[in-house]
Phi, psi and omega in degrees: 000141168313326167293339182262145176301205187252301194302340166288305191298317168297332157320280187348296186285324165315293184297331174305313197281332168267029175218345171064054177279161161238149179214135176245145178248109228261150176039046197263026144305358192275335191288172182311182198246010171258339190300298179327298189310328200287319190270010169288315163325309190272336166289320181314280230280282212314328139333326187265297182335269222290326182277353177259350157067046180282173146222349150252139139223198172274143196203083168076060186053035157214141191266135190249150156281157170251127183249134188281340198269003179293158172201113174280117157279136193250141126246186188194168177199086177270173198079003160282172172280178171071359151330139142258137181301124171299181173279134179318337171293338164274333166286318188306358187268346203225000000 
């Protein structure tokens, strides 16, 4: 949804990364394109936790267990209105 933070979307990565959840995330250019950038941050550090086979790390100041099987999924649907391109920091992550 066009409505969610950074600060909704990191709860989100919380519970994934401690619970080794899969999650898809449906049309998620729509969110803004600074909302975007944070949460390119925020997939970055459970990616780097999870290519280091962590099992506890830091995650926005709180220290989390890691479960290796989380994974977030994105769709989109670009060229509508109200789309955002993602950020490059972000395409490299998918």
């Amino acid at each position: 949804s066009d409505g969610l933070d950074y600060k909704a979307m990191g709860k989100f990565f919380k519970g994934l990364a401690s619970s080794g959840a899969w999650a898809c995330f449906d049309e998620f250019n729509r969110i803004i394109l600074e909302v975007l950038s944070v949460i390119a941050q925020q997939i970055l550090t459970i990616q780097n936790a999870k290519a280091k086979r962590l099992e506890r790390f830091l995650f926005e100041g709180t220290e989390l267990g890691l479960k290796l099987t989380c994974c977030p999924f994105i769709t989109m649907n670009p060229g509508y209105a109200g789309r955002a391109e993602l950020p490059d920091n972000l395409k490299a992550l998918f």
